[in-house]
C-alpha positions as CSV (number, residue, x, y, z in Angstrom):
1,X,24.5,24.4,-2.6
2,X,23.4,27.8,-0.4
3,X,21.0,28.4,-3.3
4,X,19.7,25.4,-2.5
5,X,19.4,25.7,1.0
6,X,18.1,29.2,0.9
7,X,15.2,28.1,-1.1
8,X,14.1,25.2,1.3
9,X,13.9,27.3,4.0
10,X,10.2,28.3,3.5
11,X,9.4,24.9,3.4
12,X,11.2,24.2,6.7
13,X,9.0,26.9,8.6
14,X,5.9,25.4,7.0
15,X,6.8,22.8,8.3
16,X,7.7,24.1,11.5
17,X,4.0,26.0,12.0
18,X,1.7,23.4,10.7
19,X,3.4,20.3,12.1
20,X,1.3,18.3,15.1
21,X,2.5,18.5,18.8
22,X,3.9,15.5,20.4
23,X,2.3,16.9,23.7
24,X,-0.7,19.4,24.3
25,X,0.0,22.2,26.1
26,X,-1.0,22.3,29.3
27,X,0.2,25.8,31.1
28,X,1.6,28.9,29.9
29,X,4.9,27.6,29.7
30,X,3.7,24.4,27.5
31,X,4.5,21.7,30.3
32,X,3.1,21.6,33.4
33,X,5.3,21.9,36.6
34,X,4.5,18.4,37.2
35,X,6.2,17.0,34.3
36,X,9.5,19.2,34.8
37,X,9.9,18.0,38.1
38,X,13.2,15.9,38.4
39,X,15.8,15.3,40.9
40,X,17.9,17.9,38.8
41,X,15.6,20.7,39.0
42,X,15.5,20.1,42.7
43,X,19.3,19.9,42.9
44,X,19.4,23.2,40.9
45,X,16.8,25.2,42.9
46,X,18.6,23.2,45.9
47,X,22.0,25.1,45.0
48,X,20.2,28.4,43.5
49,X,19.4,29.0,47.3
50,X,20.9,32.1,49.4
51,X,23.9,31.2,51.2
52,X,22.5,32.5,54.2
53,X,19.8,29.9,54.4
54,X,22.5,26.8,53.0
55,X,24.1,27.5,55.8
56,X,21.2,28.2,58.4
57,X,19.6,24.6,56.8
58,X,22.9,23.0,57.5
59,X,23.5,24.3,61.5
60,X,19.8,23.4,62.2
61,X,20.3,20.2,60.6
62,X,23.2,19.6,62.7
63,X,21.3,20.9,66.1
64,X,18.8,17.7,65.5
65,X,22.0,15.5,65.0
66,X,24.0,16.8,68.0
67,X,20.6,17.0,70.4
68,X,17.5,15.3,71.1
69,X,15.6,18.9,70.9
70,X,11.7,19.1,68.6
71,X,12.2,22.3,68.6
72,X,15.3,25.1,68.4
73,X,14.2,28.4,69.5
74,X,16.8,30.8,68.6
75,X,16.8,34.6,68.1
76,X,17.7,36.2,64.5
77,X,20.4,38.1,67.2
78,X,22.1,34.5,67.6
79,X,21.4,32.8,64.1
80,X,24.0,36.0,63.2
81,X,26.7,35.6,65.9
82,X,26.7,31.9,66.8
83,X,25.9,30.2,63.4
84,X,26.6,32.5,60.7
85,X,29.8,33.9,62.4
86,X,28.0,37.6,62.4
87,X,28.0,37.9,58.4
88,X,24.4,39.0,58.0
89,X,22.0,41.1,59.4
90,X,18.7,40.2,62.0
91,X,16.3,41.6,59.1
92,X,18.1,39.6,56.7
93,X,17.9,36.4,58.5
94,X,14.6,36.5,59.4
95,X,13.4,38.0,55.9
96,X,15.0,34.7,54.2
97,X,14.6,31.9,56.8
98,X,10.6,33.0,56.2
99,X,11.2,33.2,52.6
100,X,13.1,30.2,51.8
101,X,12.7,28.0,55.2
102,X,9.3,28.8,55.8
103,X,9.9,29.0,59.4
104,X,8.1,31.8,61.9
105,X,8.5,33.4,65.0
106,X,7.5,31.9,68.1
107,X,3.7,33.0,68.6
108,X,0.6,32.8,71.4
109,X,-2.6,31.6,70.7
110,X,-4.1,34.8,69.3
111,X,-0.7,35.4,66.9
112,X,1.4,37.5,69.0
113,X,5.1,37.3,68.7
114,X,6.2,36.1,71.8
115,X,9.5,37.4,73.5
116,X,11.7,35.1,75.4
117,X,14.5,33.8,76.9
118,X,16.2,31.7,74.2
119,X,19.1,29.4,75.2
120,X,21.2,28.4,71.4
121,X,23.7,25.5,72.6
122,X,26.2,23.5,70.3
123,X,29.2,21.1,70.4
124,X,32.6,22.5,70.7
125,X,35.0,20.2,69.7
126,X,38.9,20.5,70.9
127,X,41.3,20.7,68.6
128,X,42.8,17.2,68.0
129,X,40.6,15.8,70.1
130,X,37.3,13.8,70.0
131,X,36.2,14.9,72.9
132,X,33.8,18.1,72.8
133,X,32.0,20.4,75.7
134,X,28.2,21.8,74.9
135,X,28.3,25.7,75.2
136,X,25.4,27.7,75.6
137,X,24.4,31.4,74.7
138,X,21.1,32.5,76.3
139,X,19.3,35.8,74.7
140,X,16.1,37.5,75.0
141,X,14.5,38.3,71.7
142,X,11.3,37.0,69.3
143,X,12.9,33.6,68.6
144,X,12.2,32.0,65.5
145,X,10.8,28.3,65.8
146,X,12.8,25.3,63.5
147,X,11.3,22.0,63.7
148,X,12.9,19.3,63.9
149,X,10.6,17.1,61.7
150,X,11.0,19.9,58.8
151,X,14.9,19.4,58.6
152,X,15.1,15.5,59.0
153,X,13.8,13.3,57.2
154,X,11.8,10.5,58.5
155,X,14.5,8.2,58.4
156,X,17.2,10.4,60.1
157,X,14.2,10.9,63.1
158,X,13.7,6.8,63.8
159,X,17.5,6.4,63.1
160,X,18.9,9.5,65.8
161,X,15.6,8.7,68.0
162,X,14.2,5.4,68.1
163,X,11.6,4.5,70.2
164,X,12.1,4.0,73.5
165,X,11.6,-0.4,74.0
166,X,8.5,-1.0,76.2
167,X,8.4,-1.2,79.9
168,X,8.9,-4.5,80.7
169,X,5.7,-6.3,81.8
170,X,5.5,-7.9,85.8
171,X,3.2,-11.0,86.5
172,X,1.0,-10.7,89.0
173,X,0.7,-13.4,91.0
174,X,-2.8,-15.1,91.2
175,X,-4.0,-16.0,94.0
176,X,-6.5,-18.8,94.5
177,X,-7.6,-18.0,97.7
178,X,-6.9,-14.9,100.8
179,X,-4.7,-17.5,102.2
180,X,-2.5,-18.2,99.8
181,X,0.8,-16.4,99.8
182,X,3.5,-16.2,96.8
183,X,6.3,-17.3,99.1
């Protein structure tokens, strides 16, 4: 029986390297990135992520629930002390939230970094309690810009912020002639 086995195996190579492809190759890696694509590869490269920006994603996410803000400007000084409970670095932070995030620092029209006055707030909530007070932190640094329209998705923006219902619209009163009053 392994005799026999042995002796096929040339055959199974040949077969192997002269067989037709089910699909052309169409990259160096055979398939292109466009037919890999599926919700698990996202959820993988989703979880693959540096802890540091899961958990900056999730506080900025959070920020857009909790306020009605576009924008957060905060400084990498702040993103360390207030949301990642001083774990990581400023270089780190803004190294990765570039990286990963793809989020800059605050800039002027010709591309300066712009140094400001940066005010991070968030709930605190009481123990026990559902009530909560908003603290702030203000800081003066190169803030780094999140927008709110890259964290939520569409849906989350019309749900958290709907339109505001139109104004309602007064008749005027027509007159026929100068004489005429409406009472």
């Amino acid at each position: 029986m392994l005799n026999a086995m042995i002796e096929e195996i040339p055959h199974f190579l040949y077969f192997l390297n002269k067989r037709e492809m089910y699909s052309k190759q169409k990259s160096r890696m055979w398939f292109s990135p466009e037919e890999i694509q599926t919700s698990a590869l996202e959820k993988l490269v989703e979880h693959s992520l540096p802890t540091v920006v899961k958990e900056i994603r999730e506080r900025v996410r959070q920020f857009f629930f909790d306020f009605e803000d576009a924008e957060l400007h905060i400084t990498p000084k702040q993103a360390g002390t207030y949301m990642l409970s001083g774990r990581y670095g400023s270089y780190y932070i803004i190294r990765e939230c570039k990286t990963y995030l793809n989020v800059d620092n605050l800039m002027n029209r010709e591309g300066e970094k712009i140094i400001k006055t940066c005010t991070y707030k968030w709930k605190d909530y009481a123990e026990g309690a559902d009530t909560f007070e908003v603290r702030t932190n203000k800081h003066i640094g190169q803030p780094l810009v999140f927008k709110r329209n890259d964290f939520l998705t569409n849906y989350e923006i019309k749900t958290l912020y709907p339109t505001p219902p139109p104004e309602p619209v007064q008749q005027e009163f027509g007159f026929s002639e100068a004489k005429d009053t409406p009472f």
